[in-house]
C-alpha positions in Angstrom: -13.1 11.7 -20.8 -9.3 10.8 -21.1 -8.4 14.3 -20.1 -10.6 14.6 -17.1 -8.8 11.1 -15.9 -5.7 12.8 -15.9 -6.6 16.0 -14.8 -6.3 14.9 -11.6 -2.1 15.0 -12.1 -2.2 18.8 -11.8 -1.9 20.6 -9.5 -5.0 22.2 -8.1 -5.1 26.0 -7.1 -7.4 28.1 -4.6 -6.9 31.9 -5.1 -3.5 31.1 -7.6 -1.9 29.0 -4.7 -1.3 25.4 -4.6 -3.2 23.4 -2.6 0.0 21.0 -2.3 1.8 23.6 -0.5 -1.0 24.2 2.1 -1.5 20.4 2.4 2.2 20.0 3.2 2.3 22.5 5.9 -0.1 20.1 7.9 2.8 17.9 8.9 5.0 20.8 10.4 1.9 20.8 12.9 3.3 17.7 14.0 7.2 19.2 15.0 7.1 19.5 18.7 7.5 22.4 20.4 10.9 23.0 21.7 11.6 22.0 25.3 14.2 20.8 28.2 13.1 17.6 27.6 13.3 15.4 24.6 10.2 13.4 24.9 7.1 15.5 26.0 4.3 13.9 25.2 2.8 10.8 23.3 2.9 12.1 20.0 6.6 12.5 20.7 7.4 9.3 21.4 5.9 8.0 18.2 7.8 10.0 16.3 10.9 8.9 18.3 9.8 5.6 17.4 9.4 5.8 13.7 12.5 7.5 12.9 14.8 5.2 14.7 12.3 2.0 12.8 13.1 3.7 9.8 17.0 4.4 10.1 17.6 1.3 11.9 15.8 -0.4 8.7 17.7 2.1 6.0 21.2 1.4 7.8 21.0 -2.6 7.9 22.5 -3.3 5.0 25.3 -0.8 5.4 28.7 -0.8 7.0 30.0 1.5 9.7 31.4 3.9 6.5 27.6 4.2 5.0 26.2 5.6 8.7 27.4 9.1 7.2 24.6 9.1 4.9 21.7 8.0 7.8 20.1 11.2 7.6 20.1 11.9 4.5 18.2 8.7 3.6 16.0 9.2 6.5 15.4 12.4 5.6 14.5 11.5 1.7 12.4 8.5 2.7 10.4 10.7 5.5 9.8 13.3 2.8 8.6 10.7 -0.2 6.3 9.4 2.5 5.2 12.3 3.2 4.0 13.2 -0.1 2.7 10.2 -1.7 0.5 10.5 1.6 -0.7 13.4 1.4 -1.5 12.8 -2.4 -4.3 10.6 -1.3 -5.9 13.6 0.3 -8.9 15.3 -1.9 -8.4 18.6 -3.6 -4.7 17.9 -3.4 -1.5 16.9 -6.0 0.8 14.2 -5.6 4.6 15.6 -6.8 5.7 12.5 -6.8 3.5 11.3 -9.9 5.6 13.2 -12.2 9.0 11.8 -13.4 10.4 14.9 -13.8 10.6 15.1 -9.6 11.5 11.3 -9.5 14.5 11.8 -11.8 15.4 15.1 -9.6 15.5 13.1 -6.3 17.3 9.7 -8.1 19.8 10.9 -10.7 21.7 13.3 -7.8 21.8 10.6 -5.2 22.7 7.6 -7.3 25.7 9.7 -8.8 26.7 10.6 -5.5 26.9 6.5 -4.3 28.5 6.4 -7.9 31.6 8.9 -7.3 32.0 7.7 -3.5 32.8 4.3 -4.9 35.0 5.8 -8.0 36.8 7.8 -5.1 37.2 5.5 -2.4 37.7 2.4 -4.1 37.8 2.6 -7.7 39.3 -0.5 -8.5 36.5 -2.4 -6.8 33.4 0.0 -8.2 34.9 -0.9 -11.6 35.4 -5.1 -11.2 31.4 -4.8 -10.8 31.3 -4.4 -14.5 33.2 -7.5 -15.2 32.9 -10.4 -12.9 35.8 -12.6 -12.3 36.0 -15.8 -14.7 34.2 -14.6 -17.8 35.3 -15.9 -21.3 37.4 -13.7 -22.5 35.1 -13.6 -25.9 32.0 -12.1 -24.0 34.4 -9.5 -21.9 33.4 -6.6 -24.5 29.5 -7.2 -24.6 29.9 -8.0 -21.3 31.1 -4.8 -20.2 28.6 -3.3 -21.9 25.6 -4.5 -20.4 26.4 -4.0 -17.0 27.3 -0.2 -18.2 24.2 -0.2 -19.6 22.3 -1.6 -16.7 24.7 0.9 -14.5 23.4 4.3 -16.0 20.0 2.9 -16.0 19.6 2.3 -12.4 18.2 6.0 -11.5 15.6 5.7 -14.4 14.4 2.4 -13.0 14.5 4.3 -9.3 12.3 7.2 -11.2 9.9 5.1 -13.5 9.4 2.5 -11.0 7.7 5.5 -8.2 6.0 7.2 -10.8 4.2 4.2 -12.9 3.3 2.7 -9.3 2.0 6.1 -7.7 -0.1 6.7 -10.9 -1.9 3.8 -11.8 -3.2 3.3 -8.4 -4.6 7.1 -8.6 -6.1 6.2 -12.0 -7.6 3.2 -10.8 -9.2 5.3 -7.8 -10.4 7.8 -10.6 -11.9 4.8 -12.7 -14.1 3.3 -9.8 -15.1 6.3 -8.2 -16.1 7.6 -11.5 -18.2 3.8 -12.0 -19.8 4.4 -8.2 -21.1 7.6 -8.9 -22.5 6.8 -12.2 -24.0 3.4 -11.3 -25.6 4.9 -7.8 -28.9 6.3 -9.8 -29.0 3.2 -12.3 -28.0 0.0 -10.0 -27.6 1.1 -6.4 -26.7 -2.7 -5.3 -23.6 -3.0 -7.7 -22.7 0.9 -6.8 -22.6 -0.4 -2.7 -20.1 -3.1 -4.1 -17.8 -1.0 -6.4 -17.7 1.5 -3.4 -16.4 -1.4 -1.4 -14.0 -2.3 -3.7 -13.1 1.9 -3.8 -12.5 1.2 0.0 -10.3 -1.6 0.0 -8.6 -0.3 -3.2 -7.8 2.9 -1.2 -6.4 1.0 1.8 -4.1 -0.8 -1.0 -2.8 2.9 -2.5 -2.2 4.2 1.1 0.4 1.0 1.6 2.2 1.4 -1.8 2.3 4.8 -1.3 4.3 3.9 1.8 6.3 0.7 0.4 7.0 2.5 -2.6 8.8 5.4 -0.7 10.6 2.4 1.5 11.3 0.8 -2.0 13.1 4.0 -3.4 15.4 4.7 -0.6 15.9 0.9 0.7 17.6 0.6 -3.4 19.8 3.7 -3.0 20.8 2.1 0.2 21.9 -0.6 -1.3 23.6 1.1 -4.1 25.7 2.7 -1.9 26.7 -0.6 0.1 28.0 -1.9 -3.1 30.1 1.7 -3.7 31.7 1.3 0.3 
């Protein structure tokens, strides 16, 4: 029973090819075509919309010198949404459950933020390790909990999407797996834990979004303190 719960954290295959891949090439239906005009139609405009909602919100806590980095972050958050989204589909896998992916996406970018700071300003991306006015007794344990809590900022970024994205799709798996088993016994309590399936779903399709906000909003703001 424990392995059919997590079964559903691999990837499922039709004819030896992912479904993952053919479920990601649904969005590239949504790239308009190319055209003299930059807005041709409705759907265009949305999309307008949502990326400058989403860079305008990524780039508000950064300074003129963090700009350079707006479509990079734009482009990670619009590709984590992406995927935890169409992770909710059926007969689909969610990349983003594994840590392995996680740590690829965080470990890259917060050593990038890391060496900016080291190179632009080193004597400033240092001082974060020991704030002004400490006792001079506490300076070497000091120094080494905010190291500590330094290196371990791309394993929270990792841990924190995975654990999130994970136990909402095991929760999914739990009461769907009650509703179908109580439908021939108690159909009553089945209508109510497919309600709570419902509602539960709504919730996973908004952490799938906040956590993908979540992820890049704390890079952002790792590399504010690094310009």
């Amino acid at each position: 029973m424990n392995l059919s719960f997590f079964d559903q954290f691999t990837s499922p295959c039709l004819l030896g090819i992912p479904l993952i891949l053919l479920s990601m090439l649904f969005p590239t239906l949504l790239i308009p075509t190319p055209g003299n005009r930059w807005i041709t139609n409705r759907l265009t405009t949305l999309q307008l919309w949502l990326f400058h909602l989403i860079t305008k919100q990524l780039m508000l806590p950064l300074n003129k010198n963090g700009h350079k980095w707006a479509l990079i972050l734009t482009s990670l958050m619009t590709l984590l949404l992406t995927i935890n989204l169409l992770g909710l589909l059926p007969y689909t896998f969610t990349p983003t459950t594994q840590l392995s992916m996680n740590m690829a996406l965080a470990f890259p970018l917060w050593l990038a933020t890391l060496l900016t700071g080291l190179r632009n300003q080193p004597s400033t991306s240092l001082g974060h390790l020991l704030p002004e006015g400490t006792p001079t007794l506490l300076i070497p344990a000091l120094i080494m909990i905010e190291t500590t809590s330094l290196l371990i900022r791309p394993l929270a970024l990792g841990v924190r999407l995975t654990a999130n994205l994970t136990a909402g799709h095991l929760l999914i798996q739990l009461i769907s797996t009650a509703t179908t088993t109580l439908l021939p016994i108690m159909p009553t309590v089945s209508a109510l834990t497919m309600l709570v399936l419902f509602l539960l779903t709504v919730l996973e399709v908004a952490v799938a979004m906040i956590q993908a906000y979540v992820f890049v909003l704390l890079l952002s703001l790792y590399l504010q303190e690094n310009i």
